[in-house]
VOBA-527274 format. One record per residue (C-alpha): residue number from 1; x, y, z. Coordinates in steps of 0.25 Angstrom, whole numbers, plus 5000, padded with zeros to 4 digits. Each point is the difference from the previous one (the first is absolute). Example, Ala and Ser with C-alpha at 12.3 -4.5 7.8 and 13.67 -1.06 7.14 Angstrom:
# residues 2
    k     x     y     z
    1  5049  4982  5031
    2  5006  5014  4998
***
This chain:
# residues 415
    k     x     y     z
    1  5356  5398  5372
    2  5014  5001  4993
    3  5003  4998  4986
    4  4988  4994  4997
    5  4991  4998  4987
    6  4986  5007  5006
    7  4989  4996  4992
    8  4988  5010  5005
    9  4990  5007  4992
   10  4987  5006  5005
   11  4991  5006  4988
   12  4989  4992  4993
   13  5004  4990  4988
   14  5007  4987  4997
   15  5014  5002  4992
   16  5006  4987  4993
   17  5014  4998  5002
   18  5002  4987  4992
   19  5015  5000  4999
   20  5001  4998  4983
   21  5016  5001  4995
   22  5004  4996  4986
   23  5015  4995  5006
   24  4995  4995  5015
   25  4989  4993  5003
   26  5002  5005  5016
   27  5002  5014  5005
   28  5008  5001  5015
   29  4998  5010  5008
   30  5011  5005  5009
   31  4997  5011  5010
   32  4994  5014  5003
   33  5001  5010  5010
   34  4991  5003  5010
   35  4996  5006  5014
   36  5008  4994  5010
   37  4995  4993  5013
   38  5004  5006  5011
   39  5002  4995  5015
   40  5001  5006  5014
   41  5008  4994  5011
   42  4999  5005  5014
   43  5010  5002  5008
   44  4992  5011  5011
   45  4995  4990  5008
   46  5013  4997  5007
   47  5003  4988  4991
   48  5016  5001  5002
   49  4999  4999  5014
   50  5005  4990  5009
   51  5003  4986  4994
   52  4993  5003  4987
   53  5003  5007  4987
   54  4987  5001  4993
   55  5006  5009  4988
   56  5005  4998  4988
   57  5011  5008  4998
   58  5009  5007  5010
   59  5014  5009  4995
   60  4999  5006  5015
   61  5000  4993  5014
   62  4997  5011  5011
   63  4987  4999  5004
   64  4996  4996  5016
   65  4988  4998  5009
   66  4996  5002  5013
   67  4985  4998  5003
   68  4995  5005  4986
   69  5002  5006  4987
   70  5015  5001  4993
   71  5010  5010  5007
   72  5011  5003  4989
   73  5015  4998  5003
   74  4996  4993  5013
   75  5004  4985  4996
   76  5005  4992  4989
   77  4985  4995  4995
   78  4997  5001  4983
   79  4997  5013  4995
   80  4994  4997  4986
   81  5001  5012  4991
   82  4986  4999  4988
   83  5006  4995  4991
   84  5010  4989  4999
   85  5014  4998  4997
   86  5005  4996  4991
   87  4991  5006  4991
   88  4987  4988  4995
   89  5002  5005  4986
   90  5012  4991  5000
   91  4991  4990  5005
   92  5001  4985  4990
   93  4995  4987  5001
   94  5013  4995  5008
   95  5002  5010  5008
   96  5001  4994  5016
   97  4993  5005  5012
   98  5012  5004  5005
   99  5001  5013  4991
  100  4992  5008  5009
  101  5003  4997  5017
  102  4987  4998  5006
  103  4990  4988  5005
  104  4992  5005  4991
  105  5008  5001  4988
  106  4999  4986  4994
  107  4984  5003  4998
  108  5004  5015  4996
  109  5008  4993  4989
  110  4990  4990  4995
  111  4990  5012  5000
  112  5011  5010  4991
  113  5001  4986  4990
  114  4983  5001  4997
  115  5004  5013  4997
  116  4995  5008  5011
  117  5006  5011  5007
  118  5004  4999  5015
  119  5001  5012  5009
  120  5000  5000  5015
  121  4994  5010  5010
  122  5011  5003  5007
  123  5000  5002  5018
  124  4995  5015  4998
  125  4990  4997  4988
  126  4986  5005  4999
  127  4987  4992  4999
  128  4991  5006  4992
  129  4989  4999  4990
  130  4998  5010  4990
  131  5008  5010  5005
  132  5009  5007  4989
  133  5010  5006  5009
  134  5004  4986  5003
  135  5010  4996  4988
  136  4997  4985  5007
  137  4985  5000  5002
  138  4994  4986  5000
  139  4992  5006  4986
  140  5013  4998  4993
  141  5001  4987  5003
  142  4992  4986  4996
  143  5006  4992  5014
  144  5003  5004  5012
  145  5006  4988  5007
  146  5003  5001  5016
  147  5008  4990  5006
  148  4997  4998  5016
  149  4997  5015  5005
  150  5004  5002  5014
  151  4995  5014  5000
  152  4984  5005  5002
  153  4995  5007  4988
  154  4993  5013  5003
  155  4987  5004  4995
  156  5004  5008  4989
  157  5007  4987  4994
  158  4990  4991  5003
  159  4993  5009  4991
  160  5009  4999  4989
  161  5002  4986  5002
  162  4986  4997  4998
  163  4997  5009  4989
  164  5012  4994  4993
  165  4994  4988  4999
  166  4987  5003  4998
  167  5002  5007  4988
  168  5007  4990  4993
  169  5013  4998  5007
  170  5008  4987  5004
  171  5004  4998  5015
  172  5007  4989  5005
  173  5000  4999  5015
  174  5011  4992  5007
  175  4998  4994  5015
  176  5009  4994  5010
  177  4997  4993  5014
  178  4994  5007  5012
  179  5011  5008  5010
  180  5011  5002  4988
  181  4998  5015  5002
  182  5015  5003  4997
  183  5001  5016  5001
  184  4995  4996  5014
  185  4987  5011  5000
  186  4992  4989  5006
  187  4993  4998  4985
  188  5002  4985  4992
  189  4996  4998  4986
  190  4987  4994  5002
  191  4996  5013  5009
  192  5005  5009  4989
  193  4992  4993  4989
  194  4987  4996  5009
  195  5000  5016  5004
  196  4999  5006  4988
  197  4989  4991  4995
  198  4993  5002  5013
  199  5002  5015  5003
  200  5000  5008  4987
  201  4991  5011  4994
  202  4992  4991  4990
  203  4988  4996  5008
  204  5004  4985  5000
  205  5007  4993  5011
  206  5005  4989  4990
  207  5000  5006  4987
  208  5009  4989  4994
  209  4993  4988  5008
  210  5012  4993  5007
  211  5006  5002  5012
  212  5015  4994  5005
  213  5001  4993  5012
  214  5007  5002  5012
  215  5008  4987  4998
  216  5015  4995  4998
  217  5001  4986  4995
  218  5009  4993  4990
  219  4995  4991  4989
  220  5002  4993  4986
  221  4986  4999  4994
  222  4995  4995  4987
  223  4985  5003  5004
  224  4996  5008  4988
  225  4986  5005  4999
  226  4992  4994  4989
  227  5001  5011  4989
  228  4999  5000  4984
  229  5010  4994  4993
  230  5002  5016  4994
  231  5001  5006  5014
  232  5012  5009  4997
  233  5006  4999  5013
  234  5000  4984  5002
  235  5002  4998  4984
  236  5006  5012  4994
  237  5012  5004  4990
  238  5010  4998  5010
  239  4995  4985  5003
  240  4992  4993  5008
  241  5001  5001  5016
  242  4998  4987  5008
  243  5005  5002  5014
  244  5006  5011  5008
  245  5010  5000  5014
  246  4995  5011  5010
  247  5014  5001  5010
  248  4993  5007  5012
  249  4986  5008  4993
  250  4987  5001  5001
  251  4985  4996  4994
  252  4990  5009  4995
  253  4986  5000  5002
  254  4988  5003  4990
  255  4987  5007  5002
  256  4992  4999  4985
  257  4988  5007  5007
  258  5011  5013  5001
  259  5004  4996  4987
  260  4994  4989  4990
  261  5010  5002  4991
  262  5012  4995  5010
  263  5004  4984  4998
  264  5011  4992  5006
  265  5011  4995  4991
  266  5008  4991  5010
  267  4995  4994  5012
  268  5010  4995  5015
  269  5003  4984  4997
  270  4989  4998  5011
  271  4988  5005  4995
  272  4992  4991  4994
  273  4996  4999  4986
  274  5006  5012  4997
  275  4988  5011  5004
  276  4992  5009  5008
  277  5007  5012  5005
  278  5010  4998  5009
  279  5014  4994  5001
  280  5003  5007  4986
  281  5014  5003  4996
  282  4999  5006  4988
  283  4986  5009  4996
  284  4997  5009  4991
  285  4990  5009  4996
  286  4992  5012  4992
  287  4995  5013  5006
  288  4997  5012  4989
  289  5004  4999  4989
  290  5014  4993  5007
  291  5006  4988  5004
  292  5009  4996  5012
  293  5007  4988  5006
  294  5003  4996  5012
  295  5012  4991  5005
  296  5001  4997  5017
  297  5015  4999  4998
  298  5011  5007  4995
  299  5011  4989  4999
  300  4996  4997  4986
  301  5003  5013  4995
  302  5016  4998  5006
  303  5011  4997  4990
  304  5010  4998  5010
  305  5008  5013  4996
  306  5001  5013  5006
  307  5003  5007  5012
  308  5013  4992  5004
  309  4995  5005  5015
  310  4988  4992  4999
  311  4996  4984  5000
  312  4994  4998  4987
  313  4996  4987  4992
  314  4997  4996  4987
  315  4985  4999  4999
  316  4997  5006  4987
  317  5006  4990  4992
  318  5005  4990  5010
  319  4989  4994  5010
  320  4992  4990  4991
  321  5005  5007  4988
  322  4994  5006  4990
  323  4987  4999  5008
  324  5002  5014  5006
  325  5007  5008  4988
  326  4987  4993  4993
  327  4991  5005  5011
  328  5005  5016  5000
  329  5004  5001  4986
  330  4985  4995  4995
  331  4993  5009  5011
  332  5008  5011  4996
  333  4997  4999  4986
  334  4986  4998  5004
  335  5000  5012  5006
  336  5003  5008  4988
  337  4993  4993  4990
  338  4987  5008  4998
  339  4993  4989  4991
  340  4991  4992  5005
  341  5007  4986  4993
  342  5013  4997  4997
  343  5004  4991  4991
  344  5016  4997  4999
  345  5006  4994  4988
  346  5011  4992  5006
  347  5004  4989  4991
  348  5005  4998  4986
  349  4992  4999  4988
  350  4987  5001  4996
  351  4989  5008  5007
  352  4988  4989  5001
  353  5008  4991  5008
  354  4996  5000  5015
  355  5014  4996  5003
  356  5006  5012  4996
  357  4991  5010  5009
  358  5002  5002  5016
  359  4991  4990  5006
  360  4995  4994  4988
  361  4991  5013  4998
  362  4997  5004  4985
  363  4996  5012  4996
  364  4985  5002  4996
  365  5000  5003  4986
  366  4993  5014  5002
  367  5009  5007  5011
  368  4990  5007  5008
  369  5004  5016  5005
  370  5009  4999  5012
  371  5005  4986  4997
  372  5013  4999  4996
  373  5010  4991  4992
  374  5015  5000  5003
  375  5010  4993  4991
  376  5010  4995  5008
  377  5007  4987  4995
  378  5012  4992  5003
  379  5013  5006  4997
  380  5004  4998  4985
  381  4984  4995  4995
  382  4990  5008  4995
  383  4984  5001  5001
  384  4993  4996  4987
  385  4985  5005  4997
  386  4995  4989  4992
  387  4986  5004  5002
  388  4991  5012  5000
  389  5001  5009  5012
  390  4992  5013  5002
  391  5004  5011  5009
  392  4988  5007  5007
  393  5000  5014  5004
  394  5006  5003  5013
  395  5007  4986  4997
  396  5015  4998  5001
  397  5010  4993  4993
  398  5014  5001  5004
  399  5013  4994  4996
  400  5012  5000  5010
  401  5013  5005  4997
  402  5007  4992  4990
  403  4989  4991  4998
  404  4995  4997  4985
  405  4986  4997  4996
  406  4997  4995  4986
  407  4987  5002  4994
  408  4998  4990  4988
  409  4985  5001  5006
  410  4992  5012  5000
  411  4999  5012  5012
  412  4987  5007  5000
  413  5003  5013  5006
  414  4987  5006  5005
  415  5000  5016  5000
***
């Protein structure tokens, strides 16, 4: 994560650091520098073809298709290059979507502002994993997010794909309706998707236990599966999410007995009582040491700009706004967060005040290892610890980029 205080120590013993100054009776703690997050977005699958433009960033607009992979110089389709332009480094808290020229640049934008970095992989990329020949091999990366494939993986990727994810990687896997095959190869989205979990190497024929339907359907729903009040995707930093538009997508279906860990997290407006394993919309799951989640369409990803040859519409932050920027950017950050619980200081004030957490959740005193505490509060406030916090080992505590935490209380570092 960017410029972020990372509080993390892993040998034996418990170091006090009650905060004692003879002039102050509060010490603020700015920033710090640490390992960047970064995230990979495809652009292999044919994602620039026909009447979408499922890239972020795009300085060149010569790509065509025929009935399969991108020819260069054969039409006027985005090109993305890796890394975008302008560069993200320039990136603030007011920068508009519109910096970068992509449908994918809005949520790109909002990534580059957590502090990640954003990179694509562009129409001739690689999918590899663990292959040190490939500057862009999926090892470098803690998400790899493909939006509507319309291109069959091959075996070899598969492979990479799934030994991404096992081994702790992120993957967020956007659908779309049955027949929008739109490189014309005779292959839609949920083909692509359902062929790689069903015809790979791994021995399992559902490794990630969901399936997308061969469906196309259009539906506002605020059917939302009955999940805890910390789930990071429903009630994360972002926001909460209570309703999402599909303009012509799909539904997913689950199979725990392939893979218990797999759970729904937004249902179709007709499925009653908001369970069971069909109708989903919006699921998620754990395979490794992993996560993934799984969307049916693509139009919430869509900001409305890009390919000026294409029809595009504000979905990321227009159709029941913010539900859908809520929906990506918590699943995104979920997907990079190695902790096992987040808690997200969000208010202003002191720290025992549920108010001032992200769904009402207060920290435990003792932070377990792989939990993690982020200090991100509103603009102009501060978090103050008036109480006694201790920091396990392997436990993080992380303060966002110009973000202050005050400590008239007492921080017990474990080491």
């Amino acid at each position: 994560m960017k410029n972020a205080l990372r509080v993390q120590h892993g040998q034996p013993g418990l170091v006090s650091k009650r905060i004692c100054l003879i002039l102050l009776s509060f010490f603020v703690v700015n920033l710090a520098f640490t390992q960047q997050v970064k995230i990979l977005f495809d652009a292999t699958k044919a994602e620039a073809a026909g009447n979408a433009d499922w890239v972020i960033d795009a300085n060149a607009h010569n790509l065509g298709y025929s009935s399969g992979p991108a020819i260069l110089n054969a039409g006027s389709e985005s090109n993305p290059q890796r890394l975008p332009d302008p560069v993200q480094s320039a990136v603030i808290a007011n920068t508009p979507e519109t910096y970068w020229m992509g449908a994918l640049s809005f949520w790109a934008i909002d990534c580059v502002k957590k502090g990640y970095q954003v990179e694509t992989l562009p129409y001739n990329g690689r999918i590899t994993y663990g292959d040190g020949t490939n500057p862009q091999d999926l090892s470098n990366y803690k998400a790899y997010i493909i939006c509507e494939p319309n291109i069959l993986f091959t075996l070899a990727e598969k492979t990479a794909i799934l030994s991404f994810v096992s081994s702790g990687g992120g993957l967020f896997m956007i659908g779309n309706h049955s027949g929008a095959d739109r490189n014309n190869d005779g292959f839609d989205p949920p083909v692509i998707w359902n062929d790689l979990m069903q015809n790979n190497a791994s021995g399992n024929s559902n490794p990630f236990g969901l399936l997308f339907d061969q469906l196309d359907f259009s539906q506002t729903s605020s059917n939302l599966a009955a999940l805890p009040a910390n789930d990071s995707i429903l009630h994360g930093e972002m926001g909460n999410v209570t309703t999402v538009k599909w303009s012509n997508g799909t539904s997913i279906t689950l199979d725990p007995a392939a893979n218990a860990n797999v759970k729904a997290v937004v249902y179709r407006s007709n499925v009653a009582g908001a369970t069971g394993n069909t109708g989903v919309m919006v699921a998620c799951s754990r395979y490794g040491s992993g996560k993934l989640v799984a969307i049916g369409d693509s139009s919430p990803c869509d900001d409305g700009t890009g390919d000026v040859n294409d029809g595009l519409f504000p979905g990321y932050n227009g159709d029941v706004s913010p539900n859908h920027r809520n929906l990506l950017m918590n699943s995104t950050i979920w997907l990079v967060t190695d902790a096992h619980h987040s808690y997200t200081f969000t208010g202003n004030g002191n720290w025992d005040i549920s108010s001032n957490w992200a769904g009402g959740l207060v920290p435990p005193a003792i932070l377990a290892a792989g939990d993690t505490i982020i200090i991100n509060h509103e603009g102009g406030g501060e978090c103050i610890l008036n109480i006694t916090q201790q920091i396990t080992a392997g436990a993080e505590l992380i303060v966002r980029t110009g973000k202050n935490l005050v400590i008239p209380g007492e921080l017990l570092i474990q080491q």
